[in-house]
C-alpha positions as CSV (number, residue, x, y, z in Angstrom):
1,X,-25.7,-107.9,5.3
2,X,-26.9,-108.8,8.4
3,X,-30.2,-107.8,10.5
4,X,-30.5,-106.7,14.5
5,X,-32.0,-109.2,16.6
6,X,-36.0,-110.5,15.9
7,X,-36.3,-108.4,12.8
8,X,-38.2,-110.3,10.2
9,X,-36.7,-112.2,7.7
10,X,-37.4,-111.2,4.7
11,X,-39.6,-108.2,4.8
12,X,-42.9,-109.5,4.9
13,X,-45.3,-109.6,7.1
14,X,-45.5,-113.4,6.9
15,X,-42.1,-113.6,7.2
16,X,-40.7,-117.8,8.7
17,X,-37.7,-116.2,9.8
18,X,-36.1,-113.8,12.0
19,X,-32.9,-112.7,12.3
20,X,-30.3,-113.8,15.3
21,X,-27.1,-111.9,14.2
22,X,-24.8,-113.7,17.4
23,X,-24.9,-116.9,19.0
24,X,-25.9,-115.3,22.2
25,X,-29.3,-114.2,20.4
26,X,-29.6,-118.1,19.2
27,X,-29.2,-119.2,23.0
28,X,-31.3,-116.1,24.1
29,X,-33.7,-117.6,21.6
30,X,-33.4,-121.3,22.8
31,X,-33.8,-120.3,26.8
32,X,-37.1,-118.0,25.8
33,X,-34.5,-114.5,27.0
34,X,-36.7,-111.6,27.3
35,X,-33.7,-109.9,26.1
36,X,-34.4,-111.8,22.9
37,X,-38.3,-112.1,22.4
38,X,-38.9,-108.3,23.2
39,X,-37.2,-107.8,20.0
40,X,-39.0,-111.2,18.2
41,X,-41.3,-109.8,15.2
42,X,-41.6,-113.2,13.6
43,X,-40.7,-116.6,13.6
44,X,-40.9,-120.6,12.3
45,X,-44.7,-120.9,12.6
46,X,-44.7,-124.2,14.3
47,X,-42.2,-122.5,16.5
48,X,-43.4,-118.8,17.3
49,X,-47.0,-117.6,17.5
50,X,-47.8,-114.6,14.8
51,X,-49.1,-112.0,16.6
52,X,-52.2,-112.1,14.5
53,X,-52.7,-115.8,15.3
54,X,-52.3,-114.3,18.9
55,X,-55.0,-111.3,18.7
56,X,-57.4,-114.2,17.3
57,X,-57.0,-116.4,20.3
58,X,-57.5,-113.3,22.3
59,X,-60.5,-111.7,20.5
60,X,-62.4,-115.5,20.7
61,X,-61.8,-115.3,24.5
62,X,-63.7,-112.4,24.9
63,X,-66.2,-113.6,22.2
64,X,-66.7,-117.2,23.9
65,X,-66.5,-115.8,27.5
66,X,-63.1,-118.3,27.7
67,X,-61.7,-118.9,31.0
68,X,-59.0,-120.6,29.9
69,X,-56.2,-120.4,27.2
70,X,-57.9,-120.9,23.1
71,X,-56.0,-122.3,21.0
72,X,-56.5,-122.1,17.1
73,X,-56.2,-124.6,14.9
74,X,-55.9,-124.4,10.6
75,X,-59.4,-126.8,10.5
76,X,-62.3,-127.6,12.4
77,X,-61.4,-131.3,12.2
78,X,-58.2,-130.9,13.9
79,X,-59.5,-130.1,17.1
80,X,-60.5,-134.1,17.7
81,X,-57.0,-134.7,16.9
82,X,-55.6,-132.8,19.2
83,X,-58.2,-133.7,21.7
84,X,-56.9,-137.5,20.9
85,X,-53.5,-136.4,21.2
86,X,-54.1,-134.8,25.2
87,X,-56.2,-137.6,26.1
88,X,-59.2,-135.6,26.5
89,X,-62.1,-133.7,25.9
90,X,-61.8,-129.7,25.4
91,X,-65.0,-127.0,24.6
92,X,-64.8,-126.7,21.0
93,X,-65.7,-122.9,19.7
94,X,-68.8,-122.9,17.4
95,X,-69.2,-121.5,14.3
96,X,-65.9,-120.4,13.0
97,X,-63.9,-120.7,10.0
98,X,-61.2,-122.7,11.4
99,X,-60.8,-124.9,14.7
100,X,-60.4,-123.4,18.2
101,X,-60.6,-125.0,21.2
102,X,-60.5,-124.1,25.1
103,X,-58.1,-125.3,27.5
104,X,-58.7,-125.4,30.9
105,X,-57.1,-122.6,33.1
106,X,-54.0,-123.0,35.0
107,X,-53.1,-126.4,33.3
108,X,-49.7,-125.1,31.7
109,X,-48.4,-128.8,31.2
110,X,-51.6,-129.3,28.7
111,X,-50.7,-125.8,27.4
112,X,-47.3,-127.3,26.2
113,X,-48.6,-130.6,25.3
114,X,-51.0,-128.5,22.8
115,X,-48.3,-126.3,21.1
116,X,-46.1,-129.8,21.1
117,X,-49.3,-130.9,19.2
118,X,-49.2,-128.1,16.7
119,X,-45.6,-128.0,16.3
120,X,-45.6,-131.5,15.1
121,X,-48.5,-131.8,12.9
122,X,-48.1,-128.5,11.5
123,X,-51.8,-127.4,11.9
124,X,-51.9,-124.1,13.2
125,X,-53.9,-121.5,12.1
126,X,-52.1,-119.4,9.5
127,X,-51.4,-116.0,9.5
128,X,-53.0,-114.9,6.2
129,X,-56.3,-116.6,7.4
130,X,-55.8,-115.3,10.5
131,X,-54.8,-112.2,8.9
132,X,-58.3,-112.1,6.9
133,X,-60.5,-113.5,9.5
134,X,-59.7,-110.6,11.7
135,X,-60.1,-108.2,8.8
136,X,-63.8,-109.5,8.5
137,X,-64.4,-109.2,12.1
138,X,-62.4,-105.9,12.9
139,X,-64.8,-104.2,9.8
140,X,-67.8,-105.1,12.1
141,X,-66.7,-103.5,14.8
142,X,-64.3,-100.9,16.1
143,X,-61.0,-102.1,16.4
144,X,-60.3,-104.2,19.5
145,X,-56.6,-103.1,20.9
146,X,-54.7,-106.1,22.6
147,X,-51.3,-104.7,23.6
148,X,-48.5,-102.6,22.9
149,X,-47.1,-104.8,21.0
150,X,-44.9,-106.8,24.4
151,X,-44.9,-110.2,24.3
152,X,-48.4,-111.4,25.9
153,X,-49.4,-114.8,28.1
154,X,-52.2,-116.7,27.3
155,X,-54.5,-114.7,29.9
156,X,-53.2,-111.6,28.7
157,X,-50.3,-110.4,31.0
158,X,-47.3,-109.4,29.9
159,X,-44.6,-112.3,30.0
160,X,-41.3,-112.0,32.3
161,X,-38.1,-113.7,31.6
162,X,-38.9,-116.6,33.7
163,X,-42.1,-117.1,32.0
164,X,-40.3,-117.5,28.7
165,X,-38.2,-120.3,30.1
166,X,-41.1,-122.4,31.6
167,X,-40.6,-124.8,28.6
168,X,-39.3,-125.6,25.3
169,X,-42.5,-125.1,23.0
170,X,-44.9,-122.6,24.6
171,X,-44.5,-119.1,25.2
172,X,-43.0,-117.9,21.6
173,X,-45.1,-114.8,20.6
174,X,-44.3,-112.4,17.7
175,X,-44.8,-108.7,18.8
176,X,-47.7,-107.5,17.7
177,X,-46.9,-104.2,16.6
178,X,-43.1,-105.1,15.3
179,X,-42.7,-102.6,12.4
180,X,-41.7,-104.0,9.1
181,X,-38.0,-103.2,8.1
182,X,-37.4,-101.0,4.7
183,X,-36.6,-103.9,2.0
184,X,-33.4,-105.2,2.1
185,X,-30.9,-107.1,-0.6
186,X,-32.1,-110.5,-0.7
187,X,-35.5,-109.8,1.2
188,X,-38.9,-109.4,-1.0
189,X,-42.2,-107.5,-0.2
190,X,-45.2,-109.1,-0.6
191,X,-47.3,-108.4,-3.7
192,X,-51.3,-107.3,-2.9
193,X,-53.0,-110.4,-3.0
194,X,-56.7,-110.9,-4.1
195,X,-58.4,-112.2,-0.3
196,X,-60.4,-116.0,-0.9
197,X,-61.3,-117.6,2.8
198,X,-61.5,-121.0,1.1
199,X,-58.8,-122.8,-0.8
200,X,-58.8,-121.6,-4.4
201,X,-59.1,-124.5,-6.8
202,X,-57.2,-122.3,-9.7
203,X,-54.0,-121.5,-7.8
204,X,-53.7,-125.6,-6.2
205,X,-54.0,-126.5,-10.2
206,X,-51.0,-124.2,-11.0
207,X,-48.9,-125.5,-8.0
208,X,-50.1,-129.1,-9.0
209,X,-49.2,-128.1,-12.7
210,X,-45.9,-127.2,-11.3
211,X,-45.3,-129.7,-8.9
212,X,-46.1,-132.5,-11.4
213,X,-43.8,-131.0,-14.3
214,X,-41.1,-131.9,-12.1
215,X,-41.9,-134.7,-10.8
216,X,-42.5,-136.2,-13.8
217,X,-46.3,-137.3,-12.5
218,X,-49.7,-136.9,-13.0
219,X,-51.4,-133.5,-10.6
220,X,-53.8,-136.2,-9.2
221,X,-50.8,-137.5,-7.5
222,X,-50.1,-134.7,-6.0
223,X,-51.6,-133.8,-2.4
224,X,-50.8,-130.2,-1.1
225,X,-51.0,-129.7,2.7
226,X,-50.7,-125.8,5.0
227,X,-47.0,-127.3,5.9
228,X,-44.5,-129.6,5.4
229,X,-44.8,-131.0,8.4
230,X,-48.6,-131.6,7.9
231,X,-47.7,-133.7,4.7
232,X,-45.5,-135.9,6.2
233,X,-47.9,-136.3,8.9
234,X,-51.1,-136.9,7.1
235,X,-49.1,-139.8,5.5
236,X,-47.5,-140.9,8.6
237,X,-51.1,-141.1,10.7
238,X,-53.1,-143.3,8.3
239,X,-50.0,-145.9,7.2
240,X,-49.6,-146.0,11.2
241,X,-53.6,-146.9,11.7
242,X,-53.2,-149.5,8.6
243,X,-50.2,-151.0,9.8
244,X,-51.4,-151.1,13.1
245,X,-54.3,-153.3,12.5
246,X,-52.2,-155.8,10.4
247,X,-49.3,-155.6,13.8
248,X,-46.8,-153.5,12.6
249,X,-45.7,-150.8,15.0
250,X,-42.4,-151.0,14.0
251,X,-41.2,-147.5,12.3
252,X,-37.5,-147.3,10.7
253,X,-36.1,-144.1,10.6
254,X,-32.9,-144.1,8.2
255,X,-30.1,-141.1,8.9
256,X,-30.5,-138.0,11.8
257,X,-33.6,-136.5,10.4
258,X,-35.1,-132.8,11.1
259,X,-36.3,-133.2,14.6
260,X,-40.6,-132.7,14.2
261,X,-40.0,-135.8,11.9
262,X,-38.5,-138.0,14.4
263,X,-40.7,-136.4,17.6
264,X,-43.9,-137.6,15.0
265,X,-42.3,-141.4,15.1
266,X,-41.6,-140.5,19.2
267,X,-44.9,-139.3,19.9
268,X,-47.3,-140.9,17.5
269,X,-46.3,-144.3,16.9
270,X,-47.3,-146.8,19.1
271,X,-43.8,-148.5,19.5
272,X,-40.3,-146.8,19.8
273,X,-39.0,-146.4,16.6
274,X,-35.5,-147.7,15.6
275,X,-33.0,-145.4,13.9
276,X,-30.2,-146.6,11.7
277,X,-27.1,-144.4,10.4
278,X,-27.7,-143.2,6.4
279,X,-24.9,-145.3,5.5
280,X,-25.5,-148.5,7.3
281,X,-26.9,-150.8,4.6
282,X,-25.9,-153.9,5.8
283,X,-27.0,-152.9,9.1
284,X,-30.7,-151.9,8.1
285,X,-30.6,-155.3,5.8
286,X,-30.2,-157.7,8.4
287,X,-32.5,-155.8,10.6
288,X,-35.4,-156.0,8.0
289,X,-34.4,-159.8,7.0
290,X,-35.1,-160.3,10.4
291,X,-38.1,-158.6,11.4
292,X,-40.1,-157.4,8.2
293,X,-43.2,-158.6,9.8
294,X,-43.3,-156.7,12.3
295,X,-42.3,-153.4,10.3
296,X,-45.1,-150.1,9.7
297,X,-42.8,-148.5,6.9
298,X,-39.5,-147.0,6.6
299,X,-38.9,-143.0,6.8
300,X,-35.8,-141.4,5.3
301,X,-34.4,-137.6,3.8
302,X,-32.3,-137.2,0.3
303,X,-30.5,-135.5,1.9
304,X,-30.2,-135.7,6.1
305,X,-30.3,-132.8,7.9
306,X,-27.9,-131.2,8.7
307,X,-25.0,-133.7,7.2
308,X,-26.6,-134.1,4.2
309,X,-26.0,-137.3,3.7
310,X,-28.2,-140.3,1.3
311,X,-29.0,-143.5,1.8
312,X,-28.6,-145.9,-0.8
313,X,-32.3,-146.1,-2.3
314,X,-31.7,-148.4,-4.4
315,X,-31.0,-150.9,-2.1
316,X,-33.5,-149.9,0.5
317,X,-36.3,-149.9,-1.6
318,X,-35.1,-153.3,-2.9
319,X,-35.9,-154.9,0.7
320,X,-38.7,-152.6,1.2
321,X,-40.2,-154.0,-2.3
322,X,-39.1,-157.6,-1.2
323,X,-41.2,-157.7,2.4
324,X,-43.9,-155.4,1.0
325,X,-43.1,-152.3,3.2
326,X,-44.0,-148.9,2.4
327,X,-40.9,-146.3,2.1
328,X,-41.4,-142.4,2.4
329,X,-38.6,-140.0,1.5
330,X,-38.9,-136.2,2.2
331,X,-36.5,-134.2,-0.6
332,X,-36.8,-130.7,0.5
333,X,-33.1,-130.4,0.3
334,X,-32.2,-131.4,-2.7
335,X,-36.0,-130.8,-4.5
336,X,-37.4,-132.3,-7.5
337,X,-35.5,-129.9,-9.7
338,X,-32.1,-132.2,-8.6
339,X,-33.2,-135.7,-7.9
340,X,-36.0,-138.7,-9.1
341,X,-36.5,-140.5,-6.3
342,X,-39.8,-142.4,-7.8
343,X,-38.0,-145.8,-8.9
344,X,-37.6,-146.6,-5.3
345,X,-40.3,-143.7,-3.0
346,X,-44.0,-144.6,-2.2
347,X,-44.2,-141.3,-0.9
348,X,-42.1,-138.4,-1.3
349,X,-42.5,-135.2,1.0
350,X,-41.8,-132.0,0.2
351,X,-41.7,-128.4,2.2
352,X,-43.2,-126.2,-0.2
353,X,-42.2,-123.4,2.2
354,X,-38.7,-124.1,1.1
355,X,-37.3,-123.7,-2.4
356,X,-40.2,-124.0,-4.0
357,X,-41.7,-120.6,-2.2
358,X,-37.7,-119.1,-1.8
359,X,-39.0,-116.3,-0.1
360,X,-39.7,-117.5,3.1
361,X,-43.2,-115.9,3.2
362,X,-45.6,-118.9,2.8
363,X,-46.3,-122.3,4.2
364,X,-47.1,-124.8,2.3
365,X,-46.0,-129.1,1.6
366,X,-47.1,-132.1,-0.9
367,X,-47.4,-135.5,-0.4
368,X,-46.8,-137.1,-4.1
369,X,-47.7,-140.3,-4.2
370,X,-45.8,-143.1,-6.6
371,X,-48.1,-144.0,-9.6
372,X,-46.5,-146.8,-9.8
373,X,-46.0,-148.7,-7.0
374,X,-48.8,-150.8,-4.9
375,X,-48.0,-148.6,-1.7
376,X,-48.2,-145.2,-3.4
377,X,-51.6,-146.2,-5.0
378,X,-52.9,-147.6,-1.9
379,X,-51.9,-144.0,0.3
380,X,-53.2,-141.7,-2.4
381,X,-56.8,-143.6,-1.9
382,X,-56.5,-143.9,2.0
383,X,-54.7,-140.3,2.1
384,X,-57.4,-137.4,2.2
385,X,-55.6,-134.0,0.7
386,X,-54.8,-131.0,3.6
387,X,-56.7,-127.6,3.1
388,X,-53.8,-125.4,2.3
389,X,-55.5,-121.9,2.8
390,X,-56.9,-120.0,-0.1
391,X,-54.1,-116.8,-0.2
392,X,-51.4,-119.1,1.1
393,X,-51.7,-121.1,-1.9
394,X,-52.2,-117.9,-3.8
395,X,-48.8,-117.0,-3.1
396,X,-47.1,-120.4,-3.6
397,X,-49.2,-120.5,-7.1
398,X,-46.5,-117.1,-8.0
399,X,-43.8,-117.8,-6.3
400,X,-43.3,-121.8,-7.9
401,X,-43.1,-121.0,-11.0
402,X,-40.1,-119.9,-10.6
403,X,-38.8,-122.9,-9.1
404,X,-36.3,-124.4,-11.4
405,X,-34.7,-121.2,-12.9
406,X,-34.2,-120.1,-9.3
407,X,-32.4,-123.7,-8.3
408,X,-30.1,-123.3,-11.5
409,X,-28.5,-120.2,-9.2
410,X,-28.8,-122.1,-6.4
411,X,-27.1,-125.3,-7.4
412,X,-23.9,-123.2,-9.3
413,X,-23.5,-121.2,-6.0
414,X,-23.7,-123.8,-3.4
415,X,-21.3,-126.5,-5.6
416,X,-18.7,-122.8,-5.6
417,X,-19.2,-122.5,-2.0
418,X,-19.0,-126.1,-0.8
419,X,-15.6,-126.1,-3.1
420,X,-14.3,-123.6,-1.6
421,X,-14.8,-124.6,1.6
422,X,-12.9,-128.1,1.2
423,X,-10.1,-125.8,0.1
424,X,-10.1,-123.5,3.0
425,X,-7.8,-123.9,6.0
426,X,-10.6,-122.5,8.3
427,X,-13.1,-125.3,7.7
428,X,-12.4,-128.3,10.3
429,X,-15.2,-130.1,8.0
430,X,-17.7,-129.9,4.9
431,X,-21.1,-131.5,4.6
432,X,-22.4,-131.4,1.1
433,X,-24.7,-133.6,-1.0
434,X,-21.5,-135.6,-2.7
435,X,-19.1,-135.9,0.2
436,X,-17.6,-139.0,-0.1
437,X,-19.7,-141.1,2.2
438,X,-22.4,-140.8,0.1
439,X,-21.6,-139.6,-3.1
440,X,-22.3,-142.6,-5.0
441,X,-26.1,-142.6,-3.8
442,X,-26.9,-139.3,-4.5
443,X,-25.1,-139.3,-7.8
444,X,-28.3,-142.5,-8.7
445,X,-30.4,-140.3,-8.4
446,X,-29.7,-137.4,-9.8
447,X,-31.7,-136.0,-12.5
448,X,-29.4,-135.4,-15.8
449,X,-28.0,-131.6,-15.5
450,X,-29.6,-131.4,-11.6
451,X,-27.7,-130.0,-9.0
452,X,-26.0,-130.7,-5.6
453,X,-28.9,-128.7,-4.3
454,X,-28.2,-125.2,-1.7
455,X,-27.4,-126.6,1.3
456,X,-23.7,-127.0,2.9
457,X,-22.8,-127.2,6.7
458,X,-19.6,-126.2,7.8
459,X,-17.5,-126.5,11.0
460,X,-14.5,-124.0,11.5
461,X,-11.3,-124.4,12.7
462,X,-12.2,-121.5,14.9
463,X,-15.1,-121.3,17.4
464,X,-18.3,-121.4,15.8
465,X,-19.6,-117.8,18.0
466,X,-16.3,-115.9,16.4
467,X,-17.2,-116.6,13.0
468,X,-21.2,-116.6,13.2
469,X,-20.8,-113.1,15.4
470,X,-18.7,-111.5,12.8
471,X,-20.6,-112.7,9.5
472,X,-22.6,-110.1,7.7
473,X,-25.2,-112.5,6.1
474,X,-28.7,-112.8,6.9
475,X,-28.6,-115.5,10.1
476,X,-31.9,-117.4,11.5
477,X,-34.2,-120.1,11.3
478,X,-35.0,-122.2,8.0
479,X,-33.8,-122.8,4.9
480,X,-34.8,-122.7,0.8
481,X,-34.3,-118.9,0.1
482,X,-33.2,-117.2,-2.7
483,X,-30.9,-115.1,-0.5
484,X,-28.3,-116.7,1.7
485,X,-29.2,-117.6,5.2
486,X,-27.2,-119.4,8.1
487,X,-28.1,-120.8,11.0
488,X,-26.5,-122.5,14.1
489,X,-28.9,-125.1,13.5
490,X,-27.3,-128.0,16.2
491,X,-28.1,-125.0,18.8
492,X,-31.6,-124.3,17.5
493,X,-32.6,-127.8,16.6
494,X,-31.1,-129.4,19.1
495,X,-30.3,-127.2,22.4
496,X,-31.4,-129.6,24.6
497,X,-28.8,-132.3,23.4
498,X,-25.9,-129.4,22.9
499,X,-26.4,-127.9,26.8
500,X,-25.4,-131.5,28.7
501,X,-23.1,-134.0,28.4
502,X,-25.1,-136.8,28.0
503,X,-26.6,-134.9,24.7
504,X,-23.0,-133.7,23.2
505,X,-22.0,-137.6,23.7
506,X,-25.2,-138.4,21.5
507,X,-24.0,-136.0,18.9
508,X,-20.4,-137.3,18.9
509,X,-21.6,-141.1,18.4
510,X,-23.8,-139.2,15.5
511,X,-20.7,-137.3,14.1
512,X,-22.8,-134.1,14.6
513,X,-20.9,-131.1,16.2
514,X,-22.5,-128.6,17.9
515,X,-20.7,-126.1,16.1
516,X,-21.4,-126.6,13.4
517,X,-23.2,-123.7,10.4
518,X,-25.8,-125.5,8.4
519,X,-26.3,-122.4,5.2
520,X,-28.8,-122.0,2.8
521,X,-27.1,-121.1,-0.3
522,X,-28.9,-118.1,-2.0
523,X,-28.6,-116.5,-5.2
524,X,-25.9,-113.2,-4.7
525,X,-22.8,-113.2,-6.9
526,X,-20.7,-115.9,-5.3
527,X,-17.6,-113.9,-4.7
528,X,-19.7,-111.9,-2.7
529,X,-20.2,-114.8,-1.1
530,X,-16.7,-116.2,-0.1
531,X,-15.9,-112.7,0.5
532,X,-18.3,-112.7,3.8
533,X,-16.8,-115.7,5.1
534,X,-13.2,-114.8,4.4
535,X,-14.0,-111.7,6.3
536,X,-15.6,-113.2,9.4
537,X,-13.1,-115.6,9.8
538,X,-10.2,-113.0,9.8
């Protein structure tokens, strides 16, 4: 099945996706339509505002007397980081649970700049403690109406079309009165949750307790984070201050990673980082022969997104262990269920949004930290733990222990699916975990009776808008769900490079095409399966 345009995906409140059933909705999407966002009732996080995130930053206006836009933040501490990341100082609102800072008015470039800032640290507040927080306040008071539930500007106006284009990051609001869509195959409502404002020590121990089951570690190694994104930056930011004082600046970024991951090296580090093809050994050898003393750390994926490809680790972290460098692998493809990437990791990120949630109704990541190498130990001193909100973690705390049953499903289906796609005459090309180019180095580090993991991309023989158009599965953002979900992702990730000819040339030299389908294998009876993609390519 499929679902109209801007529904949530699944049907939750907190719903990470949203549904974008043709490739005109994803471009709608991309180019901020109004066509498209006055249907929008959810979204990424990092990507589109939740409306209750949105009546927050509108309610502290009026509290605070704000001229200008507010902007919320997960913590009170990272509102100096983003004042550090604009280059200056903002009025910082008192006595709240989270961060929130005024911007000044009018300033629509430092607008951007602060969403930028969110979307790549992956502190924003989220939308259970917003959810909660204006609970607390609205059983004060008499319910403070905001809208009719139209897509809002930071001042309060409703947004035109144009407004929506004004830039890539800002101006992606959930409706706020978006009804929730009756419960559909694949889709899960949320269970009533017991409210805690503050992180809940019992429900981290069981996602540690999980966490550390499968990666074979201690929970003390395990740091868990309100995203992803924040793990990988929390790690990033202090190995970048350390190696900074000893005059290392130099980042290495191994294979096309997911884009926040590569705009952190862009934006944070303090030298342009070099990026090297997943299966370039030689080339990334002679490079670090060469110039190990002026190298901050190595960054890679098991597996790349979206070709799914591996370096060789055993190799890299052979020269990383050779010129002492610190090496940090993010596995929320394949997940610790598949691979062990500790013989040759410091540092290994993982979304917990992803398969370890596989609803796509939380946020969450780790940071697990190698026991036994002199980097890992190092980081898990030097690395303070994020402040994963109290419910979130709640949620993750149910939904994990699930984990590895669900990626049994998961693995069988997408190995089915990837087969028969490399049978198919309608598939130009097939990206999976063991295509040939890398085979070998994901097959050293999977775990005995692990997976291939649930992701494949595709490109078709025909168009990629005929078949996405006509395919009745559940199409938008993310990926990591028990049900099966598809996305255009070279058109969402990258529009920018896929709309000139400058950026398709960038893709080519990358062996990326635009059209190709990047799906998130779920767990429906396979056949079921096929049978969608037969049809759609009819």
């Amino acid at each position: 099945m499929t679902l109209p345009c801007g529904k949530r995906i699944p049907a939750s409140e907190h719903a990470v996706s949203l549904g974008l059933p043709t490739l005109a909705d994803v471009i709608g999407y991309e180019e901020k339509s109004e066509a498209v966002f006055r249907h929008v009732c959810s979204g990424y996080p990092r990507f589109v505002r939740h409306w209750t995130v949105e009546r927050v930053q509108t309610q502290l206006r009026e509290r605070f007397g704000c001229a200008g836009p507010v902007v919320a933040l997960h913590e009170l501490a990272a509102c100096a980081r983003l004042m550090t990341f604009l280059g200056r100082d903002l009025r910082v609102l008192d006595g709240l649970p989270f961060g929130a800072v005024e911007l000044p008015t009018g300033d629509a470039r430092l607008l951007a700049e602060a969403q930028r800032f969110l979307q790549h640290t992956g502190l924003m507040l989220s939308s259970r403690q917003a959810e909660d927080w204006l609970g607390k306040v609205e059983s004060r008071k008499s319910k403070v109406e905001i809208g009719d539930g139209r897509l809002m500007t930071e001042d309060g106006r409703q947004k035109t079309g144009a407004q929506h284009r004004t830039s890539n990051i800002e101006h992606r609001t959930s409706n706020v009165q978006c009804p929730t869509p009756n419960q559909a195959p694949g889709t899960k409502h949320e269970a009533p949750e017991t409210k805690h404002q503050e992180p809940s020590t019992p429900f981290a121990a069981t996602v540690r307790r999980c966490l550390a089951g499968l990666y074979g570690v201690a929970a003390g190694a395990i740091g868990l984070y309100p995203s992803g994104m924040n793990a990988y930056f929390s790690v990033f930011d202090v190995l970048n201050r350390l190696q900074h004082r000893r005059g290392r600046d130099q980042w290495l970024q191994v294979g096309w990673l997911y884009l926040d991951t590569t705009a952190i090296l862009d934006r944070f580090a303090t030298r342009q980082h070099l990026h090297f093809a997943a299966t370039a050994p030689d080339a990334i050898e002679a490079y670090i022969t060469a110039h190990h003393g002026e190298i901050a750390g190595i960054t890679t994926e098991v597996m790349t997104n979206p070709l799914l490809q591996t370096p060789d680790l055993d190799r890299l972290s052979a020269l990383a262990r050779r010129f002492n460098l610190p090496l940090i692998v993010d596995i929320s493809m394949p997940t610790p269920v598949n691979v062990e990437v500790f013989p040759y990791a410091d540092v290994v990120i993982e979304s917990l949004t992803k398969f370890a949630s596989g609803h796509a109704d939380v946020m969450g990541g780790a940071a697990v930290f190698n026991p036994q190498s002199e980097w890992g130990q190092r980081l898990r001193d030097a690395v303070p733990d994020g402040t994963p909100y109290g419910r979130d973690l709640q949620h993750l705390a149910e939904s994990v222990q699930g984990y590895a049953a669900r990626m049994a499903v998961i693995n069988a289906n997408a190995a089915a699916l990837a087969a028969y796609f490399r049978s198919s005459p309608a598939v130009r090309a097939v990206h999976w975990a063991t295509q040939p180019d890398s085979a070998a180095a994901y097959a050293a580090l999977r775990r005995p009776g692990g997976g291939d993991g649930g992701v494949v991309s595709v490109v078709f023989a025909k168009p990629l808008e005929t078949v996405y158009d006509r395919l009745e599965l559940l199409k938008g953002p993310s990926f990591g769900t028990e049900f099966t979900l598809c996305m255009a992702y070279v058109y969402m990730a990258h529009y920018d490079l896929v709309t000139t000819p400058e950026g398709r040339e960038r893709l080519r030299q990358e062996g990326i095409d635009p059209e190709l389908l990047r799906i998130s294998v779920g767990m429906e009876p396979i056949d079921d399966l096929i049978r969608a993609f037969e049809t759609a390519y009819r």
